[in-house]
Each structure stands twice: as structure tokens, then as C-alpha cells.
N, CA, C and O atoms as CSV, one atom per row, in Angstrom:
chain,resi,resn,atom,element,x,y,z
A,1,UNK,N,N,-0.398,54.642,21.588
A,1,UNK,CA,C,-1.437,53.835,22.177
A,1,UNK,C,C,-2.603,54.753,22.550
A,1,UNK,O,O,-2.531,55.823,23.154
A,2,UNK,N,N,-3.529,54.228,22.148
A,2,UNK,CA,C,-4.784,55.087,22.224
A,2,UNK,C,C,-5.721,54.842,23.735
A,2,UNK,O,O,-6.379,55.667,24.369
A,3,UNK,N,N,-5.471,53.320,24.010
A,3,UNK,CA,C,-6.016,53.482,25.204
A,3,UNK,C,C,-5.097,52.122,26.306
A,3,UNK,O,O,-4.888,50.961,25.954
A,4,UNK,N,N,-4.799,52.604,27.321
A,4,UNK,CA,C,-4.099,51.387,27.901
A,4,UNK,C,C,-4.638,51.364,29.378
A,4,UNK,O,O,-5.082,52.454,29.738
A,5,UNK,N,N,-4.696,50.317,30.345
A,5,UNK,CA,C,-5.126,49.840,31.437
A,5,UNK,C,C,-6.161,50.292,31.217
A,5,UNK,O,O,-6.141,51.415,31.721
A,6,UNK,N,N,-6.961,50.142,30.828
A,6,UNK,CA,C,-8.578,50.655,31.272
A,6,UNK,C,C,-9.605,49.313,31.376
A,6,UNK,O,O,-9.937,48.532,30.485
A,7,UNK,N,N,-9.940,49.343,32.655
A,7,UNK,CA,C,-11.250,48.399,32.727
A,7,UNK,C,C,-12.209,48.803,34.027
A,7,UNK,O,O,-12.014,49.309,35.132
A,8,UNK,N,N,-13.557,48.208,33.149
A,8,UNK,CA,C,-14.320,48.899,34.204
A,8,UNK,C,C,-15.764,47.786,34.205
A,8,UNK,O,O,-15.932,46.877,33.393
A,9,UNK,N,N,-16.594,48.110,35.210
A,9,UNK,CA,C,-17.282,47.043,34.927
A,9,UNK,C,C,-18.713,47.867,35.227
A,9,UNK,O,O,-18.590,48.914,35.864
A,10,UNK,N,N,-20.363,47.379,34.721
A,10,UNK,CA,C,-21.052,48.371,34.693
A,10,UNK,C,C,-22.514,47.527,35.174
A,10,UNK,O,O,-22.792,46.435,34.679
A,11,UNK,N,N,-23.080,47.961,35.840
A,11,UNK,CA,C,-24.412,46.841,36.214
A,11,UNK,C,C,-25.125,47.412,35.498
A,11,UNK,O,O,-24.823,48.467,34.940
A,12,UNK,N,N,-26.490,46.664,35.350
A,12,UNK,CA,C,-27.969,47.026,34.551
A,12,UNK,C,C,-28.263,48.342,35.081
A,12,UNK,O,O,-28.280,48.463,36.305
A,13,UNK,N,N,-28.556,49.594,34.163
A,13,UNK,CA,C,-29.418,50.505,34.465
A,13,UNK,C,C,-28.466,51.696,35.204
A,13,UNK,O,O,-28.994,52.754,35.546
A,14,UNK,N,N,-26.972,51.438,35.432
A,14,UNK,CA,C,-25.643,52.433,35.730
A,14,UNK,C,C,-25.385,53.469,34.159
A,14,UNK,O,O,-25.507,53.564,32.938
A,15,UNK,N,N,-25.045,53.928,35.145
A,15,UNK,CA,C,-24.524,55.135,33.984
A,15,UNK,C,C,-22.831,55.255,34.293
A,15,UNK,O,O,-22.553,54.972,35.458
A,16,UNK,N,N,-21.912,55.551,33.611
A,16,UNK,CA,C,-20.605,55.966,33.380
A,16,UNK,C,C,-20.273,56.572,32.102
A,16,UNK,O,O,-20.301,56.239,30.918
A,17,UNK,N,N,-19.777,58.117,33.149
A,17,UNK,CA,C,-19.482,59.301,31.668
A,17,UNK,C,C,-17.867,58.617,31.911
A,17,UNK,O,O,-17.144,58.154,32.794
A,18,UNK,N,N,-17.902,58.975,30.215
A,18,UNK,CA,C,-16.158,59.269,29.732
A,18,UNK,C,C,-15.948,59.887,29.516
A,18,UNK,O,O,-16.697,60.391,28.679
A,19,UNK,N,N,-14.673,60.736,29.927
A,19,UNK,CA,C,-15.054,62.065,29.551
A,19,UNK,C,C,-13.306,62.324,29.459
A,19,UNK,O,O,-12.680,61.408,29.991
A,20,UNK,N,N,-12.323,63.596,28.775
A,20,UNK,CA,C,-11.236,63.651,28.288
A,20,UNK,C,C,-11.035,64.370,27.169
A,20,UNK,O,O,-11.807,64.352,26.211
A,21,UNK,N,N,-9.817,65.146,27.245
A,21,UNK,CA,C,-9.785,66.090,26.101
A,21,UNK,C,C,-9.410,65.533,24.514
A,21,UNK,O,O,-9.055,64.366,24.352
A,22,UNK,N,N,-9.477,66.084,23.854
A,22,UNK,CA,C,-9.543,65.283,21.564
A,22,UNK,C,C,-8.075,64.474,21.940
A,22,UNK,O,O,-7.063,64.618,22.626
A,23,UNK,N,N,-8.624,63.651,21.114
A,23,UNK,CA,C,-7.387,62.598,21.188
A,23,UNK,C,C,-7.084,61.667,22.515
A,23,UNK,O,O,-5.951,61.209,22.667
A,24,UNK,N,N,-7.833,61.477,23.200
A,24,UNK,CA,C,-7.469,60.983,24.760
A,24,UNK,C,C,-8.191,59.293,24.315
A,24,UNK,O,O,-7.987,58.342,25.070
A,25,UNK,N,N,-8.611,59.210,23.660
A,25,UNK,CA,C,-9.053,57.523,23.386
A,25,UNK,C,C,-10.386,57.214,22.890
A,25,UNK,O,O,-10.774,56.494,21.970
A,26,UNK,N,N,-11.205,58.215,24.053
A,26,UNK,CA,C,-12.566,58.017,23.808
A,26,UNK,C,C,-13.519,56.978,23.033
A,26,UNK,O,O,-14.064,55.911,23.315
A,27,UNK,N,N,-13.411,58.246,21.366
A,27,UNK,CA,C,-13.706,57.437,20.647
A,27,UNK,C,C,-13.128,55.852,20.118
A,27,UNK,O,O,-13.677,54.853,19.654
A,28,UNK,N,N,-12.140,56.119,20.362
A,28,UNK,CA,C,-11.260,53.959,20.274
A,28,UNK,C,C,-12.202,53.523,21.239
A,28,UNK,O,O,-13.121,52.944,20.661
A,29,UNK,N,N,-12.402,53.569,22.806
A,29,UNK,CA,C,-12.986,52.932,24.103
A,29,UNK,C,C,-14.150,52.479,22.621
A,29,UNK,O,O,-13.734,51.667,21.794
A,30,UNK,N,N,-15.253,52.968,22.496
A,30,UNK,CA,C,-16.574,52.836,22.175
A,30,UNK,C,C,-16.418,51.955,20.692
A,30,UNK,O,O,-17.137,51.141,20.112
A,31,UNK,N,N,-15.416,52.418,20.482
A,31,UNK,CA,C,-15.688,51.519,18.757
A,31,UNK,C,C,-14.576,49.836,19.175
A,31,UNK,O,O,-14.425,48.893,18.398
A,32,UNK,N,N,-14.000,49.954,20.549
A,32,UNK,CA,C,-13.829,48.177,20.793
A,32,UNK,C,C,-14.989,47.798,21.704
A,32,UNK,O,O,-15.291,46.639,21.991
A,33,UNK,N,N,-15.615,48.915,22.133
A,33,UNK,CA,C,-16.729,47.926,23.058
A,33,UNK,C,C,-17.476,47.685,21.886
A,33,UNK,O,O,-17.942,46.547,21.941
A,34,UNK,N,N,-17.827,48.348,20.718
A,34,UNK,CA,C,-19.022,48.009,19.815
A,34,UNK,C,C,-19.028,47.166,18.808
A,34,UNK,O,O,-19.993,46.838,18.119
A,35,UNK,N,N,-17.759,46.764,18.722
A,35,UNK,CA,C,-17.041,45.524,17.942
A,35,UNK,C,C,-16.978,46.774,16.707
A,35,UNK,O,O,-17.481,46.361,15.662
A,36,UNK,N,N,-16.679,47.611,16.653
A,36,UNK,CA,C,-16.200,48.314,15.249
A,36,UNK,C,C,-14.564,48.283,14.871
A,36,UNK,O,O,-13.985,48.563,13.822
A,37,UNK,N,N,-14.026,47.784,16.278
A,37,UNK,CA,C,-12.327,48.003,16.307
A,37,UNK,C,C,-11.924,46.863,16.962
A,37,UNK,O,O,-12.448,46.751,18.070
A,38,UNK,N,N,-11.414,46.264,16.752
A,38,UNK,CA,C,-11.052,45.060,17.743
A,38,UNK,C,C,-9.451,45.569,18.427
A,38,UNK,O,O,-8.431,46.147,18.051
A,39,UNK,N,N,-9.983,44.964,19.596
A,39,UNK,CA,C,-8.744,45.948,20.550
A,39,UNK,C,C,-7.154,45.046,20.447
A,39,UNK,O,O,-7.025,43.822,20.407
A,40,UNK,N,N,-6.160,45.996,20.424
A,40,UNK,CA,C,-5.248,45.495,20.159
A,40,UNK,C,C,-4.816,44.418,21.512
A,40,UNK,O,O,-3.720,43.875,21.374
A,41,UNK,N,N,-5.435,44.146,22.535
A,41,UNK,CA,C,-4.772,43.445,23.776
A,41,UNK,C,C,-6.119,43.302,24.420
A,41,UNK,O,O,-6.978,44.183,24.385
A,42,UNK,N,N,-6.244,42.187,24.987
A,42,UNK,CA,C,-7.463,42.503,26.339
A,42,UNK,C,C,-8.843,42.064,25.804
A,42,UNK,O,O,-8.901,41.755,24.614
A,43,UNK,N,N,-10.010,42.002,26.592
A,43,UNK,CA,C,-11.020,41.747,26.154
A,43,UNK,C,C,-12.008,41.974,26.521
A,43,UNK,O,O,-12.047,42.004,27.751
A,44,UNK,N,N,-13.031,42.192,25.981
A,44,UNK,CA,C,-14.281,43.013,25.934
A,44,UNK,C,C,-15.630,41.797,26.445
A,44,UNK,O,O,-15.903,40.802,25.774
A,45,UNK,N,N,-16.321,42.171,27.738
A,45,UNK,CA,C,-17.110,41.220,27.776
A,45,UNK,C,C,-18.639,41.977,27.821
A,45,UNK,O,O,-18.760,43.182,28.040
A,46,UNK,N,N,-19.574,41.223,27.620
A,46,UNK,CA,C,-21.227,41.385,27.922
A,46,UNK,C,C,-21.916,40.090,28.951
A,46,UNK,O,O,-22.079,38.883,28.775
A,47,UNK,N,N,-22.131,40.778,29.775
A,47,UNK,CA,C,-23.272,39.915,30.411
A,47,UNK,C,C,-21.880,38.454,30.471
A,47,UNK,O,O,-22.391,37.393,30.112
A,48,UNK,N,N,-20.694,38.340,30.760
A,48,UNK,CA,C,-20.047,37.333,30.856
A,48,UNK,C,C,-19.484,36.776,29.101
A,48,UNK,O,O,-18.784,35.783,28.900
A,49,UNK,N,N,-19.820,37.371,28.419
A,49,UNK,CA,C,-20.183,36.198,27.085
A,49,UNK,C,C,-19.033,37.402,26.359
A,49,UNK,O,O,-19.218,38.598,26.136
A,50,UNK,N,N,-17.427,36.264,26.033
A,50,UNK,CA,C,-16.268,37.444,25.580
A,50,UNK,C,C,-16.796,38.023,23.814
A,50,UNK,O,O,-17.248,37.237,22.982
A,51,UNK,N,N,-16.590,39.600,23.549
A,51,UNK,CA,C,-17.311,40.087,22.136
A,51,UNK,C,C,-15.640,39.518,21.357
A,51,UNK,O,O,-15.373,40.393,20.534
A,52,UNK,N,N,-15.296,39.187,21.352
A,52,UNK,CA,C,-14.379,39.156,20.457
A,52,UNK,C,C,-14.159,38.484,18.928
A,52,UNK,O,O,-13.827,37.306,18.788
A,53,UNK,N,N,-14.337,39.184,18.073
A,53,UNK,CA,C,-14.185,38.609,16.751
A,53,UNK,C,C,-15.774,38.970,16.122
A,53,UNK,O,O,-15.961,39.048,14.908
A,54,UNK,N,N,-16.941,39.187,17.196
A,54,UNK,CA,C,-17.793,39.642,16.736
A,54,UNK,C,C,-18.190,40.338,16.254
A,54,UNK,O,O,-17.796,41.383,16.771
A,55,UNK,N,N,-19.249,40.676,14.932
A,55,UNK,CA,C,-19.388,41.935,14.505
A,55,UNK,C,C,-20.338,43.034,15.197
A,55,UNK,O,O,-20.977,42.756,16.211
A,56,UNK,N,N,-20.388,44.238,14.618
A,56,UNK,CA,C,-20.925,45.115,15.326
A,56,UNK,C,C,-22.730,44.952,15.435
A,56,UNK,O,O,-23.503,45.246,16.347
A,57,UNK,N,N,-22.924,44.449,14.293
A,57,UNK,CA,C,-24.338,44.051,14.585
A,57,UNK,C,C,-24.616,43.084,14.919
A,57,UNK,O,O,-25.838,42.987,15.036
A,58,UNK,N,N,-23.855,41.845,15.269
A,58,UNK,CA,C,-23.503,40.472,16.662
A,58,UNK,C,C,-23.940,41.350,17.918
A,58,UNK,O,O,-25.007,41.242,18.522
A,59,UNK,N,N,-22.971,42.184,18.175
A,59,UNK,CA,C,-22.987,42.779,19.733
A,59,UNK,C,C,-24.458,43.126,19.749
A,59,UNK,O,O,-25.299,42.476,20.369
A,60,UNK,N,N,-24.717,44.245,18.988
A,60,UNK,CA,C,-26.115,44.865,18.960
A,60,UNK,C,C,-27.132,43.896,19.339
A,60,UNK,O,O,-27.777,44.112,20.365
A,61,UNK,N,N,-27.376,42.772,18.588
A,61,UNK,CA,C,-28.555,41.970,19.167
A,61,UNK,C,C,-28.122,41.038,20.464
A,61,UNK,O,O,-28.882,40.350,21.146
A,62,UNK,N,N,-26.923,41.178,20.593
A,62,UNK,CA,C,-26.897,40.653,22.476
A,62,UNK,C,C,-27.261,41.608,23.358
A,62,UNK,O,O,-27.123,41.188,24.507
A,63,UNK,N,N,-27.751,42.942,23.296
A,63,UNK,CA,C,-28.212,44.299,23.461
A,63,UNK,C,C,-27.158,45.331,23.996
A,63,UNK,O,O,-27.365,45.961,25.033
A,64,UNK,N,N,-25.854,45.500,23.138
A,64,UNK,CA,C,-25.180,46.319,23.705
A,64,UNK,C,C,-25.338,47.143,22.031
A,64,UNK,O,O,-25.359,46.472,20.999
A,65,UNK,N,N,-25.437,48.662,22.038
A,65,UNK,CA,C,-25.871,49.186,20.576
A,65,UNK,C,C,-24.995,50.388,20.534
A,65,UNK,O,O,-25.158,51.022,21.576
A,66,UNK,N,N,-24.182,50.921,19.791
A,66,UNK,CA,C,-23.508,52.188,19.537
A,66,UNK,C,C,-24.582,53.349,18.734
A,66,UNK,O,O,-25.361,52.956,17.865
A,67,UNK,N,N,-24.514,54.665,19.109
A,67,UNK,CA,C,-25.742,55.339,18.345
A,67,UNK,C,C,-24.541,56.490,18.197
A,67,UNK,O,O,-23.600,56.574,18.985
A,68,UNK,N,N,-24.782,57.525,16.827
A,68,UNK,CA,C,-23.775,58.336,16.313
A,68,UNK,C,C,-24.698,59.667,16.625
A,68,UNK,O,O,-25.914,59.853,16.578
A,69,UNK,N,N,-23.627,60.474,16.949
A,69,UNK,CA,C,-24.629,62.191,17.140
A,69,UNK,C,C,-24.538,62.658,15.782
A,69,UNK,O,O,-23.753,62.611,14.835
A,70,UNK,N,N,-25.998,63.269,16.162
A,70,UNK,CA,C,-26.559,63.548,14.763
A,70,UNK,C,C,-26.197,65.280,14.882
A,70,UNK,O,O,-26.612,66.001,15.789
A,71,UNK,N,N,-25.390,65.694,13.818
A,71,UNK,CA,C,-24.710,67.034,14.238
A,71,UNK,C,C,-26.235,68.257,13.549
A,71,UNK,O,O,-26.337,69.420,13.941
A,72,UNK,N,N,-27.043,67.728,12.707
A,72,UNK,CA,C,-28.348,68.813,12.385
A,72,UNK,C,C,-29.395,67.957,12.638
A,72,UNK,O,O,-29.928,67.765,11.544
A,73,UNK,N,N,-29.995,67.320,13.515
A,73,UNK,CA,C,-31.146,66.746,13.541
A,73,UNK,C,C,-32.160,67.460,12.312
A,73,UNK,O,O,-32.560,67.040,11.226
A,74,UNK,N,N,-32.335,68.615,12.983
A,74,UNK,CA,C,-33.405,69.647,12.303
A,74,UNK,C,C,-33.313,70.428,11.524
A,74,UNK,O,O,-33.573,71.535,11.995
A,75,UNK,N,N,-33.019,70.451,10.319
A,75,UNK,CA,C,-32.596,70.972,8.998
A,75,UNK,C,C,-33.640,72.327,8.746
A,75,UNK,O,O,-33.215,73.380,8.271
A,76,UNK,N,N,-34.624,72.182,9.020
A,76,UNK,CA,C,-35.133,73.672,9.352
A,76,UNK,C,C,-35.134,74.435,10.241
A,76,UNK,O,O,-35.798,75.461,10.095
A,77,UNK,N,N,-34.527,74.260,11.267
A,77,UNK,CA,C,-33.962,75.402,12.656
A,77,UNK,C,C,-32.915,75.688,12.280
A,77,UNK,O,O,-32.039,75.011,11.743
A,78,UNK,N,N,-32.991,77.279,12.700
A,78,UNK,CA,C,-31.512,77.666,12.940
A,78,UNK,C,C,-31.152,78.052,14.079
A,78,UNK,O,O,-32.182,78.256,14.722
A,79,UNK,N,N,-30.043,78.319,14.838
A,79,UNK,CA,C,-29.500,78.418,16.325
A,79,UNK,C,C,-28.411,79.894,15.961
A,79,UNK,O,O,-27.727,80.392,16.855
């Protein structure tokens, strides 16, 4: 099980880090809030309104949006 009891709830304009060592869920948490994974139990809400069965670009225009790190933004810098 990748992620179990977890719920949390978040007002407009809050911030909440997740944070946990490789393999601890993380990435599962973000891909059932973003409708990329549909969670095996439980349910995912916005603004009251349950995401379930929705797709990932459903969620997006109710304004909840997943964004991927970009591992070279800048292809001409080097570090």
C-alpha cells in the first residue's frame, strides 16, 4: 500500500509540504489528487465537488492543476 489514512484538508491560498523519503507515497498522493490514478479506497474532493472518475484535465479546469519538474530548464547552462 502506497498510501493509507491520509486526509487533509487545505483552504484558499495555504500551503502544505509533503515531504518523505523514495518510495513513501508521495508521488501516488499527487497523481490521485490529479485524477492521474484513481485511488484504490476513499475520496478525493475540490471545493466540496467529489473528483472521482474524472479526468486529469476535468480536475484542471475546476482549478486544481499538477505541473512536472523540469529536470534542464536551460539547456545552455551548465552547473
Amino acid at each position: 500500500m502506497a498510501v493509507g489514512d491520509l486526509s487533509f484538508e487545505l483552504e484558499k491560498g495555504e500551503i502544505l509540504a509533503l515531504i518523505g523519503p523514495n518510495g513513501a507515497g508521495k508521488t501516488t498522493v499527487f497523481n490521485c489528487l490529479s485524477g492521474f490514478l484513481p485511488p484504490d479506497e476513499g475520496e478525493v474532493y475540490l471545493e466540496d465537488k467529489k473528483l472521482g472518475g474524472l479526468q486529469p484535465f476535468q480536475i484542471c479546469q475546476m482549478g486544481m492543476a499538477r505541473t512536472f519538474q523540469i529536470v534542464k530548464p536551460f539547456l545552455t547552462i551548465s552547473v
